[in-house]
N, C-alpha and C positions, 0 to 999 in steps of 0.2 A: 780220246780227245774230250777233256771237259767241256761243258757249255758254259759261257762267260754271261755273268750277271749283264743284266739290259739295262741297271741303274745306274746313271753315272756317278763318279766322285763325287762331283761336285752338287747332288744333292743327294748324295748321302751325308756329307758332312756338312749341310745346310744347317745353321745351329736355328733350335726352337727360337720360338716367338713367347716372352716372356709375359706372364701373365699379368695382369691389371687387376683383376676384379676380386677379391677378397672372397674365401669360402664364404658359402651361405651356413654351415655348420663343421665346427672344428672343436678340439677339447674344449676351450676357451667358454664355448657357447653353451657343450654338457656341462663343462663346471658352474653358471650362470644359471642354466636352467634347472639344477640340482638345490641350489640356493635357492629359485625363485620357488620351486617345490617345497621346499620345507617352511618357507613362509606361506603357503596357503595350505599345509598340513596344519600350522600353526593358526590360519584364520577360523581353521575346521574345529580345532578345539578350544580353543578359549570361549570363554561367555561367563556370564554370570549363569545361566541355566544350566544344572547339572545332566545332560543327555544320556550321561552310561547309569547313572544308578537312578532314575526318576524311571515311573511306570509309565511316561509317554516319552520319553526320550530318542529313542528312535524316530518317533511321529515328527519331534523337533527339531533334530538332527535333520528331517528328511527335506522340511517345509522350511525353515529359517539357515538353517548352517550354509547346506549344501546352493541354494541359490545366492545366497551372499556371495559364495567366495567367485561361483561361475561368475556373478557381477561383478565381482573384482579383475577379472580376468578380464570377460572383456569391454569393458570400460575404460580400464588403464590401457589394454594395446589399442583403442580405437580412438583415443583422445591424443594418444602419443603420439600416433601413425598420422592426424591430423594435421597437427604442429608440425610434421617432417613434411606433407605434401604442402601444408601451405607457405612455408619457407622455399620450398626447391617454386613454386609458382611466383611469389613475388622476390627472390633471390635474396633475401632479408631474415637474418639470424634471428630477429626479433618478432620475428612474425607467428601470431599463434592464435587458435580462435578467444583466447583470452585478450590478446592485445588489439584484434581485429572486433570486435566488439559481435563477433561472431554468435558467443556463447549470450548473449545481451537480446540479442533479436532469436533466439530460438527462444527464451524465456517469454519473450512481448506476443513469441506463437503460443507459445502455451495459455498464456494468461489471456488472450482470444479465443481460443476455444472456448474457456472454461464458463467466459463470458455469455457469449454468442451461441454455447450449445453445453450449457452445464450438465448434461446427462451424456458426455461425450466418451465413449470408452477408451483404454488406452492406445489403440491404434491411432483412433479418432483425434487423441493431442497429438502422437507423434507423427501423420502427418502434417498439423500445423505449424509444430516446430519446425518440421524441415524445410518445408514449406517458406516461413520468416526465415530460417536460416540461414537458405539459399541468395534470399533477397538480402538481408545484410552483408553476405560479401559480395553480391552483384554491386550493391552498393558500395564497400570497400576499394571494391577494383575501380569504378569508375570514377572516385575519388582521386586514387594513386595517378592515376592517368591523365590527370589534372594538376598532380603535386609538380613542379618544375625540380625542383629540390627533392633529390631520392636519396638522401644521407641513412644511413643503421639509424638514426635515431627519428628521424622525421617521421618517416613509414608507421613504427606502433604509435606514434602520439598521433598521428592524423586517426588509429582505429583503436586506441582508446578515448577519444573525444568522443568517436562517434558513440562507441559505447555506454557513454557517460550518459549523452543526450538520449538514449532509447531504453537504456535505465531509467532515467528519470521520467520519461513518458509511460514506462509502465508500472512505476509508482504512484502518478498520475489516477490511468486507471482503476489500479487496487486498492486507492482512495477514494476513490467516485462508484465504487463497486464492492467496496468492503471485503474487501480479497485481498487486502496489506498482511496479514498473517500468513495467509498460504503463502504468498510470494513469497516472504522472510521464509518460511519452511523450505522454499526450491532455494534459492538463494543459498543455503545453510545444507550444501550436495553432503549426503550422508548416505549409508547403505541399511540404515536401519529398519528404513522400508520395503526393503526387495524381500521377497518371499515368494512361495513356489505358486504358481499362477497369476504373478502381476510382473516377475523378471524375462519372459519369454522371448517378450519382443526386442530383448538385445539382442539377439543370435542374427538380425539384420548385421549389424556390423561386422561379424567373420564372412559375410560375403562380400560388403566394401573390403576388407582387408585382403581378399582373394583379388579382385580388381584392382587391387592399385599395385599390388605385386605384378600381375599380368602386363600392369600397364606402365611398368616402373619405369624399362628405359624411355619411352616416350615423355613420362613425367622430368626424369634425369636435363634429357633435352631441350624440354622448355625450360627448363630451368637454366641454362644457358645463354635464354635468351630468346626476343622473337629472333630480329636476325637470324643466329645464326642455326633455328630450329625449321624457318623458312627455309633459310639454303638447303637443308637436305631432304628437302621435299613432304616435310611435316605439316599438317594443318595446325598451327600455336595456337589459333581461335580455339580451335573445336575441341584438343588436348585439356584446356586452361577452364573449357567449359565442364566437362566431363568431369575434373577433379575436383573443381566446384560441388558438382553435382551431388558426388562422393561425401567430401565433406562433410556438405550439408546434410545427409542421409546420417553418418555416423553422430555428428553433432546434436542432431534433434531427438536421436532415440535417446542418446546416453544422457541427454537434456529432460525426458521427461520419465524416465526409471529412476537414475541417480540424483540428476540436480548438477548444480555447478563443481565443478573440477579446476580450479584456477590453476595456471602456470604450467601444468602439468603437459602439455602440447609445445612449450616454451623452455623447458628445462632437459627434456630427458631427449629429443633430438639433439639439442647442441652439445649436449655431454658424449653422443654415441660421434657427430659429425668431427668435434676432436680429438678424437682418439683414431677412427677408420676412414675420415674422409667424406664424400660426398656422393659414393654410390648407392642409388637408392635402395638398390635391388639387394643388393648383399647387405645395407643398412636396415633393412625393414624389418626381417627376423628379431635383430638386438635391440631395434627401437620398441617393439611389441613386449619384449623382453625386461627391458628396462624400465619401459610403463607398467606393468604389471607388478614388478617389483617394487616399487615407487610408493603405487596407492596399497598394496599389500602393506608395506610397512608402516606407511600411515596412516592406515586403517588397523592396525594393531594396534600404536602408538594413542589416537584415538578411543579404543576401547579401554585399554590399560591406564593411562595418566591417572583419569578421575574414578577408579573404578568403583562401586556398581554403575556409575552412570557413563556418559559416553559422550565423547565431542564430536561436533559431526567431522566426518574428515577433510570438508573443504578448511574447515581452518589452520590445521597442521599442514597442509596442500600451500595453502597460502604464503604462512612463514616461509615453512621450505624455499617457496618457489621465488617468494619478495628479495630473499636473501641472495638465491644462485642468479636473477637476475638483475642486481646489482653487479655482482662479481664478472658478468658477462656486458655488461657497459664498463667497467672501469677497465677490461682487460682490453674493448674494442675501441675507446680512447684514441 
């Protein structure tokens, strides 16, 4: 006498639950990631200094190459990953610490420190940056929450004004304090200056980028909405705080290593959110990805144009980004 399975029919032919969520890594992502390697293979060897046949070339290779390109790295995914958290919090394609005047008030921290304790080490600016940082989107938000009108286009123009106006105040003081030059030098985000004992204090950012992966779907959620982040028993406040917080932490380091990175938080989220969607968590790999790629190439481009000399690469940043967000207002029309 056989023994008769205990599983019914009818759940064994229970058909799967079809999946939603997009790999976090698939060919798709090695093929990209193979690309994005050979471009900072490529940022490793180009220069005007010859490193293989100079009798200090190694030395230079070790002190200038090799931290540039980590700076490329993570700069481009933390300014990227920016732009993606801060769109899923104000649900606004346009929204980027470029158009939130974000990247504006981490500058106005800088150029207070510099003030206020000019023998300030680099820690010592970067937490001032983050610091202002934080406060220019505290201020952002609390702006928005006031706009009655939340149109794609209203939103960046309410945090580029602001921008404008904390620009200008820190013009202001770089005039009253003869520090309008260094400003223009931050202003004018380049990687010419990273080198091996002043890039260190980026590696803060691969922990924001650890955290906001951890904390993706929560991030996903609010971005939904308070509604309907309340209904499922979400604190919105505290979520909306916390990536604030993030933010702000990424934004002030890569603010006082690099300098300014225009569009770059603005351009390369809404590129990956067209093609994959809106999930953050399987989005966040390729957005890191994508930034990376982005300033890698513009920062080649920059080296190469005028060469021996060198453009900084917010410029090429700029174009790039002036250009794709045009084409991203006329498409949302």
């Amino acid at each position: 006498m056989t023994a008769q399975s205990t599983t019914s029919p009818e759940v064994r032919n229970e058909p799967r639950v079809a999946r939603t969520r997009g790999k976090l890594v698939d060919w798709k992502f090695l093929v990209a990631a193979a690309v994005v390697g050979a471009l900072l293979v490529g940022s490793l060897l180009i220069g005007e200094y010859d490193v293989f046949n100079a009798q200090d070339g190694i030395d230079m290779f070790s002190i200038t190459r090799v931290p540039r390109t980590i700076a490329l790295v993570l700069a481009g995914a933390a300014m990227a990953m920016c732009g993606l958290v801060m769109q899923m919090l104000t649900q606004n394609r346009f929204v980027s610490p470029t158009t939130t005047g974000t990247t504006e008030w981490a500058g106005l921290g800088l150029l207070f420190v510099m003030v206020v304790f000019p023998g300030a080490t680099v820690m010592g600016r970067m937490v001032g940056a983050v610091v202002f940082s934080f406060v220019g989107a505290m201020v952002f938000f609390f702006f928005l929450q006031r706009v009655s009108l939340r149109s794609s286009l209203i939103v960046p123009i309410v945090g580029i004004m602001l921008g404008a106006v904390v620009s200008a105040v820190s013009t202001f003081v770089a005039l009253q304090t003869d520090m309008l030059q260094q400003l223009g030098v931050w202003f004018a985000g380049s990687f010419t200056s990273v080198y091996k004992g002043q890039y260190e204090v980026l590696w803060v950012v691969l922990l924001v980028v650890v955290g906001v992966f951890l904390l993706a779907d929560r991030l996903t959620l609010a971005g939904l909405g308070e509604d309907f982040a309340t209904s499922v028993g979400m604190n919105y406040r505290r979520i909306v705080l916390v990536g604030t917080v993030m933010v702000a932490i990424a934004v002030g380091v890569v603010t006082v290593v690099v300098g300014n990175l225009p569009f770059l938080g603005l351009i390369v989220p809404n590129i990956v959110s067209m093609i994959r969607g809106d999930d953050l968590r399987s989005n966040l790999p390729w957005v890191c990805l994508v930034g990376i790629a982005t300033v890698a190439a513009c920062d080649l481009l920059a080296r190469t144009l005028i060469s021996p000399f060198e453009i900084p690469v917010s410029v090429v940043l700029g174009i790039v980004g002036a250009v794709v967000f045009v084409v991203l207002i006329v498409r949302n029309r």
